[in-house]
C-alpha positions in Angstrom: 113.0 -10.8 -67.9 115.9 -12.8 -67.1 115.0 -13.6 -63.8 111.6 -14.0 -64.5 112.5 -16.5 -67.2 114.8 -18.2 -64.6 111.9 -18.8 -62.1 109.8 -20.4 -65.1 112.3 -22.7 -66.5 113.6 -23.8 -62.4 109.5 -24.6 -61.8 108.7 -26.3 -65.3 112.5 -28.2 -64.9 111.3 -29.7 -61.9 108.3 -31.0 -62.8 109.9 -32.1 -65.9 111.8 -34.9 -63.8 109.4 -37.3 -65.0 107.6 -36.5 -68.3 104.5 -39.0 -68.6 102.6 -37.3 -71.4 102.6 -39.0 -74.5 105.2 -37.5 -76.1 106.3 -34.5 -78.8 104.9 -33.6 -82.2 106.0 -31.5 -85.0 104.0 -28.9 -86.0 102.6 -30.7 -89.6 101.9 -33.7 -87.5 100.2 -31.7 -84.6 97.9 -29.4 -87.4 96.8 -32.8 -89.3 95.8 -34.4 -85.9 93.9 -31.3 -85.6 92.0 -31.4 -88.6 91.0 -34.8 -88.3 89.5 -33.7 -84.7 91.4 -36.4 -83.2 92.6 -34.2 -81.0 92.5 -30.4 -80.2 95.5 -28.0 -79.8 95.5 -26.1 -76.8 97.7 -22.8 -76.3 98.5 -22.4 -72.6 100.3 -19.0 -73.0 98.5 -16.5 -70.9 95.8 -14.7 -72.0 98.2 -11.3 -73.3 100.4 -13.3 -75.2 97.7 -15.0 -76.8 95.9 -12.0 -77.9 99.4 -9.8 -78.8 101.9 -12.5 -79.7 99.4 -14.3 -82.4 98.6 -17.7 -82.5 98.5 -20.6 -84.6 94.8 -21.7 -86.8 92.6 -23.5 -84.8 94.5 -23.1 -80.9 92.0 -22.6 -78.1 93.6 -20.4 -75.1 93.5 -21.8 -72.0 96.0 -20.6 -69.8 97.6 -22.7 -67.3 99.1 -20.1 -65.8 98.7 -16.1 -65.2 100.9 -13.8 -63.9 100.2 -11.0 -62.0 103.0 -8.3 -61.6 102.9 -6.0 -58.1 104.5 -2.7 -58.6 106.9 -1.3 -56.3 107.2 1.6 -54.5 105.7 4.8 -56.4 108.7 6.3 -55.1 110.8 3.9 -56.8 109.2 4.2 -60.0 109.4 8.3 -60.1 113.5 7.4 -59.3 113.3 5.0 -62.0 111.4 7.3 -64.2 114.1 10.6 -63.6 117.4 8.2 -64.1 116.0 7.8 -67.7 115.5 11.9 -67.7 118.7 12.4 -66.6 120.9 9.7 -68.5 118.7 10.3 -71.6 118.4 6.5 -72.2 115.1 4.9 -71.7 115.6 1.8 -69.3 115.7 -2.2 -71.0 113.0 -4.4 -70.3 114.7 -6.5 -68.2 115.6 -3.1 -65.8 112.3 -2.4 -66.0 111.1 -5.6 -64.6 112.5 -4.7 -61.3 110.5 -2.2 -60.7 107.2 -5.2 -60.5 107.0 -8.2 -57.9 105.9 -11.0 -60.5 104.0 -13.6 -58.9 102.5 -16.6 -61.1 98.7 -18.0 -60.8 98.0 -21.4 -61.3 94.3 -21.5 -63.6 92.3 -24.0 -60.8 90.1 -24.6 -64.1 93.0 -25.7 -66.6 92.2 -29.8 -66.4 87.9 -29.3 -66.1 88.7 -26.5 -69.0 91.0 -28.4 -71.1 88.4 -31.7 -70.9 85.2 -29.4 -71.7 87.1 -27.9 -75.0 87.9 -31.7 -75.8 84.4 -32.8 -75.3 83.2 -29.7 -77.2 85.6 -31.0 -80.4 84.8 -34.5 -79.3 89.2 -34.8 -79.4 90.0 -37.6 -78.1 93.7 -36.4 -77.2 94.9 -32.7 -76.5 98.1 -30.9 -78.2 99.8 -28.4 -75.4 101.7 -25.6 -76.7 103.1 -22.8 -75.3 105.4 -19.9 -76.8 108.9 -22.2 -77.1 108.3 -25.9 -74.9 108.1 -26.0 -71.4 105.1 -24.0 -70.0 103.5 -27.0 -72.5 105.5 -29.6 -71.1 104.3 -29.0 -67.9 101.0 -29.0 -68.4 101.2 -32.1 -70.4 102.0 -33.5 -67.8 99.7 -32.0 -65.5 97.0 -33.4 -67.7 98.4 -36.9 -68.6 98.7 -37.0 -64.6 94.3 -37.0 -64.7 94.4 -39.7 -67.3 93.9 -37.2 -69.9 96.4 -38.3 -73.5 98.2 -35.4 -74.1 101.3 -34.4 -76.8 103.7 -31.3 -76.5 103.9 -29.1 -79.7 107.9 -29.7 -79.9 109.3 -26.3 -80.4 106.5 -24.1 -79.3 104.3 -21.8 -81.2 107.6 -19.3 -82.2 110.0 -22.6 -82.5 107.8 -25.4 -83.8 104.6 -23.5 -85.2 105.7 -20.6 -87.1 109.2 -21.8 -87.7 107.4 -24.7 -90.0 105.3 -22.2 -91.8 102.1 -23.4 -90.4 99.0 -20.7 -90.4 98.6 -18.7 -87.7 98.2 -14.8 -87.4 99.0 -12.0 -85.0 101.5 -9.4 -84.5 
């Protein structure tokens, strides 16, 4: 998990070297823009976070990234698998991880997708969020880079979202 967070944060902090989107917004201000369809709050967290982390009233997914994870060796994993047996302690997630190659998809679609959900809404601006900031930021960016306005939820959906008490549901 570690390392996978690393690679995120070392991508996302690059392209963060010059943030043109419009800027961050709490979570009130973000939900009140919403409901006066001035603009539309899109969740960028891949589609299984989405679905088993929750989400907050009113996000559209649209990932801008997946991740695919590549398992190692079946031999590996059966050695994996017996030093639990042995040790009687089941492995921590970020041992676990090891065992997978994680590489990250960009979603081709994300700017045509994020500008058909804002015609759909008829937003004229779009709200990123992502689980705590910078998956958002970079896509922010990404979109204020096609002349699209877009905001960063400032905090996240676990940070900004749910730490301000606004509705949401999930797990």
């Amino acid at each position: 998990m570690k390392k996978l967070l690393l690679i995120l944060l070392t991508c996302t902090t690059l392209i963060h070297a010059d943030d043109i989107y419009e800027g961050d917004l709490s979570a009130p201000e973000a939900h009140e823009m919403q409901k006066k369809s001035s603009a539309i709050i899109v969740d960028v967290r891949t589609t299984l976070e989405f679905i088993y982390t929750g989400h907050g009233e009113g996000f559209v997914n649209i990932p801008a990234y997946e991740w695919t994870y590549i398992p190692k060796s079946v031999e590996e994993r059966v050695k994996s698998a017996e030093f639990e047996l042995k040790t009687d302690k089941v492995k921590g997630h970020s041992d676990v991880q090891k065992l997978y190659d994680a590489k990250e998809v960009i979603n081709k679609n994300f700017v045509t997708d994020v500008m058909s959900a804002m015609k759909l809404r008829k937003a004229d601006s779009v709200i990123l969020v992502c689980r705590s900031g910078p998956r958002s930021k970079a896509a922010a960016n990404m979109l204020a880079k096609e002349g699209i306005k877009a905001y960063n939820l400032d905090g996240g959906f676990m940070f900004g979202w749910k730490d301000s008490k606004m509705p949401w549901d999930g797990y």
